[in-house]
KEPA-793996 format. One record per residue (C-alpha): y, x, z. Coordinates in steps of 0.2 Angstrom, whole numbers, padded with zeros to 4 digits, always signed. Layout:
<recs>
YXZ ...
</recs>
This chain:
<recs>
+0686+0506+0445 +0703+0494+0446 +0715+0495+0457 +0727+0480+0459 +0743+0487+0463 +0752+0472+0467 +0741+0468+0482 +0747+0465+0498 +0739+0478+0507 +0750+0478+0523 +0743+0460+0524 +0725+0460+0518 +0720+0477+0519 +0705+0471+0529 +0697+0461+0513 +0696+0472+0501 +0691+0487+0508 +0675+0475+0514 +0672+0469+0498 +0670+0486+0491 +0661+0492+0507 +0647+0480+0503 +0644+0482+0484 +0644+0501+0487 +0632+0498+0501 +0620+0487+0492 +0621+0498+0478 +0614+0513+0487 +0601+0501+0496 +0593+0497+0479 +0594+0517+0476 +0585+0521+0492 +0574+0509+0489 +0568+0516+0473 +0567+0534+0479 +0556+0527+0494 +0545+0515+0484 +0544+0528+0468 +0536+0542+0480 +0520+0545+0481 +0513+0534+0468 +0510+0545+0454 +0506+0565+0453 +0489+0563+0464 +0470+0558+0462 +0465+0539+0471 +0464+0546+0489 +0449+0539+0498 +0446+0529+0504 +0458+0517+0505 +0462+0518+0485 +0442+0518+0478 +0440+0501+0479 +0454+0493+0470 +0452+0509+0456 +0434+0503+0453 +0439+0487+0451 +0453+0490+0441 +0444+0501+0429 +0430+0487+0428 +0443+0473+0422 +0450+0489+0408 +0433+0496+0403 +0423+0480+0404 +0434+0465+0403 +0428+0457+0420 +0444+0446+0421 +0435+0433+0431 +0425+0443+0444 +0429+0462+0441 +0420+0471+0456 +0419+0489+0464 +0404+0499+0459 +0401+0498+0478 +0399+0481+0480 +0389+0465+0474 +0400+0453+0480 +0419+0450+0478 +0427+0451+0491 +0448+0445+0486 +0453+0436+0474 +0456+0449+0459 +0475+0446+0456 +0482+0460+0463 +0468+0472+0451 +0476+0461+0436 +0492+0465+0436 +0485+0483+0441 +0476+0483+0425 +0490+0476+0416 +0503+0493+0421 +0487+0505+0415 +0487+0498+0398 +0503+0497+0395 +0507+0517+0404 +0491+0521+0395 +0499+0534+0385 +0508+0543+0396 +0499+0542+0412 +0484+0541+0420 +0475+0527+0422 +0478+0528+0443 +0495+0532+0442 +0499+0517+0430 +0491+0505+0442 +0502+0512+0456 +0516+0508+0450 +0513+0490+0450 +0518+0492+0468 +0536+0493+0464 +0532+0475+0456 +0526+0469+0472 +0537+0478+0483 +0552+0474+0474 +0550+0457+0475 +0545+0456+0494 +0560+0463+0497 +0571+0450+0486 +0561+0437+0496 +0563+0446+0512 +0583+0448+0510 +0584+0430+0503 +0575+0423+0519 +0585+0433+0529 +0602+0429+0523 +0594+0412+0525 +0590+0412+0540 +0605+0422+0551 +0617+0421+0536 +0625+0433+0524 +0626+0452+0526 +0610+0453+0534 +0597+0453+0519 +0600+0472+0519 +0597+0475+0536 +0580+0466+0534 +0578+0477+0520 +0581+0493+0530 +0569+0489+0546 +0555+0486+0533 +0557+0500+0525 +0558+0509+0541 +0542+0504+0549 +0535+0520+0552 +0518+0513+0547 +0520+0507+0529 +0525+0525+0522 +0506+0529+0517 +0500+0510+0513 +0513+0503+0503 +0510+0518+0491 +0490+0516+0488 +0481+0504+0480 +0477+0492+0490 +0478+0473+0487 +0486+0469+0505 +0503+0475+0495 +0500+0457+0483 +0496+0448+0498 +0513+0453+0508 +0524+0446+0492 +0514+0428+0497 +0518+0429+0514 +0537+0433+0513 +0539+0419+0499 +0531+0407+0511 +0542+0411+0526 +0557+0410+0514 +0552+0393+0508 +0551+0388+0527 +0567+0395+0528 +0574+0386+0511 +0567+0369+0516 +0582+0362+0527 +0594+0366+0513 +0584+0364+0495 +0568+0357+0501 +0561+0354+0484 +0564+0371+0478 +0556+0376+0494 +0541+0369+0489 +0540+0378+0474 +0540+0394+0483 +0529+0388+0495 +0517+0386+0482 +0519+0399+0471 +0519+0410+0488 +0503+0402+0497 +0494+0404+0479 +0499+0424+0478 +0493+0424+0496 +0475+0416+0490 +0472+0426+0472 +0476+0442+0482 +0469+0440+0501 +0456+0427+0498 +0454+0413+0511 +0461+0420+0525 +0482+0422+0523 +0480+0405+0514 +0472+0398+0532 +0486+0408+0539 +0499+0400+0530 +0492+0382+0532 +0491+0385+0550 +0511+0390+0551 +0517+0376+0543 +0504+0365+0555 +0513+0372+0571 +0532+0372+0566 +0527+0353+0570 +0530+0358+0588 +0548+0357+0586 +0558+0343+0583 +0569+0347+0569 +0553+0349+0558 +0546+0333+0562 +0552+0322+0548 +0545+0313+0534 +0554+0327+0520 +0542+0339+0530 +0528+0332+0524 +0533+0328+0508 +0539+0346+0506 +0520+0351+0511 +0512+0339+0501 +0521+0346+0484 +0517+0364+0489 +0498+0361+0491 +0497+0353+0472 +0505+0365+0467 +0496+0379+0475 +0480+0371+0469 +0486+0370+0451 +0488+0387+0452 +0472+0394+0461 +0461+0379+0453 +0457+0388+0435 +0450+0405+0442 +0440+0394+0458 +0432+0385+0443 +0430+0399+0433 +0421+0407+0446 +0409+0393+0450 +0406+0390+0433 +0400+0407+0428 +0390+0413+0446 +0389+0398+0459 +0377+0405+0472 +0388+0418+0473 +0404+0405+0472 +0395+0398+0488 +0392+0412+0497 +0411+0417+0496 +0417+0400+0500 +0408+0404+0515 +0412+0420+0520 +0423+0417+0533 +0416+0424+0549 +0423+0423+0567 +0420+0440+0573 +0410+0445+0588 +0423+0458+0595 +0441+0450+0594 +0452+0463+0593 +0469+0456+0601 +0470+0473+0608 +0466+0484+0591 +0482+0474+0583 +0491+0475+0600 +0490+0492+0601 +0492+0496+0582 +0509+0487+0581 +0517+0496+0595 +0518+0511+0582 +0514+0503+0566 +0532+0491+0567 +0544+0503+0576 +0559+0501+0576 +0558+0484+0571 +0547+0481+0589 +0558+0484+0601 +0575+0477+0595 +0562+0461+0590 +0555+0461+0609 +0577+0462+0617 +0583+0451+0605 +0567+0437+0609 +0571+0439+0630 +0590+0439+0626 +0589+0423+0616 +0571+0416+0625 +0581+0398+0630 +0586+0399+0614 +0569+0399+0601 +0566+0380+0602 +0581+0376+0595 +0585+0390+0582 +0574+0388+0565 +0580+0408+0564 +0568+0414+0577 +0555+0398+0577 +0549+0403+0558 +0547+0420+0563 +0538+0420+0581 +0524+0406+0574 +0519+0416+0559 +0519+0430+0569 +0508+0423+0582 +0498+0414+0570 +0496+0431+0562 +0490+0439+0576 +0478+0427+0582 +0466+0423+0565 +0468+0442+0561 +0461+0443+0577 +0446+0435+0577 +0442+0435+0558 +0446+0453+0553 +0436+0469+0556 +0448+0485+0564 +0459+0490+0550 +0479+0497+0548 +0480+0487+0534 +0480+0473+0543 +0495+0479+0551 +0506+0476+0537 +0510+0460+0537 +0519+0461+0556 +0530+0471+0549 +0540+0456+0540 +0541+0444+0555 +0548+0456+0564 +0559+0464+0552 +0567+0445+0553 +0568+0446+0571 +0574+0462+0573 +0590+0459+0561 +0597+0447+0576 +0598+0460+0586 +0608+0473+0577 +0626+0469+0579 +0622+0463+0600 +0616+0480+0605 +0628+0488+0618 +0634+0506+0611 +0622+0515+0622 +0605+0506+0618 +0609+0511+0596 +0615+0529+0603 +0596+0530+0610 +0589+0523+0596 +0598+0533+0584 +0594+0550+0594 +0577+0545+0597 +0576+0545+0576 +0585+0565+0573 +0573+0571+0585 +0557+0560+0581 +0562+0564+0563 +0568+0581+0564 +0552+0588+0574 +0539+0578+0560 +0552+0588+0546 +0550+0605+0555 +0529+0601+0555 +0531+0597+0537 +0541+0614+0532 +0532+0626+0546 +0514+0621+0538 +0520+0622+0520 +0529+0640+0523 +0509+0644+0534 +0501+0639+0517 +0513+0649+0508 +0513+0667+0521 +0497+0664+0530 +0511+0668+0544 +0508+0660+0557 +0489+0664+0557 +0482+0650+0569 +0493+0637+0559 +0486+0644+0541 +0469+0644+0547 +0470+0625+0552 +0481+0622+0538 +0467+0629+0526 +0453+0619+0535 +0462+0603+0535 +0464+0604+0515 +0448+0608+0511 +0451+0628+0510 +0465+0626+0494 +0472+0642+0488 +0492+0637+0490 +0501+0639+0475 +0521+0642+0474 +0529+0624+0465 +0548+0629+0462 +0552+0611+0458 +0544+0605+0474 +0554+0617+0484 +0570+0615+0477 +0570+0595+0478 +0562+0596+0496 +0574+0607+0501 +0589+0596+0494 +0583+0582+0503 +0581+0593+0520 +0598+0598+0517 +0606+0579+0512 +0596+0574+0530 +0605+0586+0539 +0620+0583+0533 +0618+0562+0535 +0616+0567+0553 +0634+0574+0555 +0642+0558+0558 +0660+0556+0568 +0655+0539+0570 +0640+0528+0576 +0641+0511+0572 +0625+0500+0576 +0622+0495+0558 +0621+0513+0553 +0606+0515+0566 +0596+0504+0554 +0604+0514+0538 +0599+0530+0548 +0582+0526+0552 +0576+0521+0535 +0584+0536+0527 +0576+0546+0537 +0561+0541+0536 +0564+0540+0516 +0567+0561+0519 +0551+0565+0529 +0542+0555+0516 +0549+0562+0501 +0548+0582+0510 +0529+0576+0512 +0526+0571+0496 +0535+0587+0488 +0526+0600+0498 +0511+0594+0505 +0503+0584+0489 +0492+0599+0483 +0482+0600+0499 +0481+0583+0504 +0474+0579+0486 +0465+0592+0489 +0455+0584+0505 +0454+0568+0498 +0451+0566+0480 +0432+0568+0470 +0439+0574+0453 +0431+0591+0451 +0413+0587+0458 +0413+0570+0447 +0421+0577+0431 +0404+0592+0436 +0393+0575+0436 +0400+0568+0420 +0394+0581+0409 +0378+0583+0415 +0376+0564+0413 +0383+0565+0396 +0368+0577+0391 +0354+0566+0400 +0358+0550+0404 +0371+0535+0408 +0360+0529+0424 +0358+0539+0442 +0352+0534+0458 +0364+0536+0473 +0358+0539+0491 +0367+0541+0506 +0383+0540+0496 +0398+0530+0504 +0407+0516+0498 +0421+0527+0492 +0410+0541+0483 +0402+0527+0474 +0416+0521+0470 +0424+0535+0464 +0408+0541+0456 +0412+0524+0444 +0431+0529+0440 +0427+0550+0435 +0411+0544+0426 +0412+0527+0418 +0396+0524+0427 +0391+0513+0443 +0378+0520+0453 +0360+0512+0455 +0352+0508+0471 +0335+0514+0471 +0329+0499+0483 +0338+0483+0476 +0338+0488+0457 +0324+0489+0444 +0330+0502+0435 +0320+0519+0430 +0336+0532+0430 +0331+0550+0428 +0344+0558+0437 +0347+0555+0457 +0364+0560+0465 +0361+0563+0486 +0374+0566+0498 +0367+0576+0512 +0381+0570+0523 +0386+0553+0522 
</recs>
């Protein structure tokens, strides 16, 4: 590092101790980042049931070359667009060698993920200026309920890049509004190929109701939607034609899938983001009634509050109860939230910064106090429930594990010594924190919760006595995930007795569903 000696630090000694402050803090952003996207996605079996799906599919594009309509062994109609089970596809080939097939795929994630946040601190800085990308960056990855979605396989990861491009293209318009449009498709296209009709309608819709307010109502508006949609529609063109060409009854049948629910669920999603988007919730909900007189003239808060109500409300009457749909919120909000980080009096971030050692600090004593019960079988009521929970696995002793939990136990501790709490470092706090309990997890607990959740052993059982007799079984009373995972272990999709004519001379019955 240089130093320039002939500077006038008396005068400007304000400058560059900023403009080191910044780099340095940016730098460790992109390092936490990696450590809390890197987690968790390799070193275990696909946990059912959220990662069965996407691994059947996955395997079917590798094993079969279903590039067009790859589908779960569960299922017999598609049921999103197969771009996220692509790329998938594409980091198991190319990891082939050195990892698993469901390990590879994970870490397409960090492709995703890395470029949600590049969009999501682009729009940010956008939108409130520059400085305030990172924060964005921090609340997101502090929202308490992405630490287990964002690292699974599950297409709504793809689906979250196209919505944080489109909100930065609403974002971009006023200043480069034909380069807005280019994200804007490219966006609204990723959105479509990932998540099917529905975040495309959601999309459309938020750019229909930013016409509320003045300042979008202008011819360049309309010009700047009009070049997105072409450009959307040379993109997700070539597989919709694909599609109808090679099944169109079942091209038709998708077209028309979209279903209003009979049970809207304003209260499940209501409910679900109280806990799923904290903290980005409450600073989102002060800074909205500090500022209320304020949203119909600020693009800052307008972009964010339509999506996010737009969001709410087809999620609502379109979706069926699940915390994936939760995801989402948490960018909207993120936005929001970042407005209200430097305005927060001292004893409003001395709350929240508190409330995060001791919410933080009781889940890392759980996580520690169950791994040493597993270990000891001290204390006994613990063990027993510890034992049940992971499917009664005998713990075995990892040194590695425990010496890298317990450095990260220890570098938590000690980033809670602070002299000095400014507001920003709330946010910094929060997000490294939940970086730790995430990583402490992860270390310790992996063998038992693969334990609970994963198929390999009775599966890889199944294959050899396949192998010997036969490449076709009946399933009953299996659920969509066993099937599914029945498919990955064997190389084989079920058969349903009922809706298939096949003559299979083995039969695989669950007893319990």
């Amino acid at each position: 590092m240089k130093f320039d000696l002939e500077h006038d630090w008396q005068g400007n000694m304000s400058t560059p101790r900023k403009n080191l402050g910044e780099k340095t803090k940016l730098h460790l952003f992109f390092v936490l980042s990696l450590i809390f996207l890197l987690t968790g996605l390799i070193g275990h079996e696909p946990w059912r049931p959220l990662e069965s799906t996407s691994i059947s599919i996955i395997l079917d594009i590798v094993q079969n070359n279903h590039i067009i309509l790859p589908m779960a062994a569960s299922e017999d109609f598609i049921t999103n667009p197969p771009l996220y089970a692509y790329v998938g596809a594409a980091f198991g080939k190319l990891f082939s060698p050195i990892l698993d097939l469901h390990d590879a795929a994970r870490l397409s994630n960090i492709f995703w993920l890395s470029l949600t946040l590049i969009s999501l601190g682009l729009m940010t800085r956008e939108l409130w200026g520059q400085g305030f990308g990172r924060q964005a960056g921090l609340i997101f990855i502090g929202s308490v309920g992405l630490i287990l979605n964002i690292h699974s396989l599950i297409p709504e990861i793809a689906t979250l890049l196209g919505y944080t491009m489109s909100l930065y293209a609403f974002s971009l318009y006023f200043r480069r509004p034909f380069r807005a449009s280019m994200v804007l498709g490219f966006g609204s296209s990723i959105a479509f190929l990932s998540g099917g009709i529905v975040p495309l309608l959601i999309i459309f819709l938020t750019s229909l109701c930013l016409l509320i307010f003045k300042n979008w109502r202008n011819k360049r508006y309309f010009i700047f939607i009009a070049i997105s949609f072409v450009i959307n529609l040379l993109i997700i063109t070539p597989w919709l034609f694909s599609f109808n060409y090679l099944q169109p009854d079942l091209f038709n049948s998708w077209l028309t899938s979209l279903r209003f629910s009979s049970k809207l669920l304003f209260n499940y999603h209501l409910q679900g983001i109280l806990w799923f988007t904290w903290p980005a919730l409450p600073l989102s909900i002060w800074l909205i009634i500090k500022d209320h007189k304020e949203i119909f003239n600020k693009k800052k808060l307008q972009i964010p509050i339509i999506f996010l109500l737009v969001l709410l409300i087809i999620l609502s009457i379109t979706s069926k109860p699940n915390q994936t749909n939760l995801i989402p919120f948490t960018i909207p909000l993120s936005i929001i939230a970042v407005g209200a980080i430097d305005r927060l009096n001292r004893s409003a971030a001395s709350a929240l910064n508190w409330f995060g050692i001791l919410i933080f600090g009781f889940i890392g004593f759980l996580i520690w106090l169950g791994w040493f019960a597993m270990m000891t079988e001290i204390p006994e009521k613990i063990y027993e429930r510890m034992f049940f929970q992971s499917a009664n696995y005998i713990a075995e002793f990892e040194l590695f594990s425990f010496i890298f939990a317990a450095v990260i136990t220890a570098l938590w501790l000690a980033s809670i010594i602070k002299f000095k709490i400014t507001n920003r470092s709330v946010i910094s706090n929060w997000a490294i924190w939940i970086t730790m309990v995430w990583v402490t997890l992860i270390m310790l607990w992996t063998p038992f919760i693969d334990n609970r959740k994963d198929y390999k052993l009775i599966f890889t059982d199944v294959k050899q006595q396949l192998i010997k007799s036969s490449t076709c079984v009946y399933v009953h009373n299996l659920s969509d995930s066993q099937i599914n995972l029945l498919h990955y272990y064997t190389g084989i999709k079920g058969t349903d007795s009922n809706l298939e004519n096949k003559a299979c001379r083995l039969a695989l019955i669950s007893l319990k569903k």
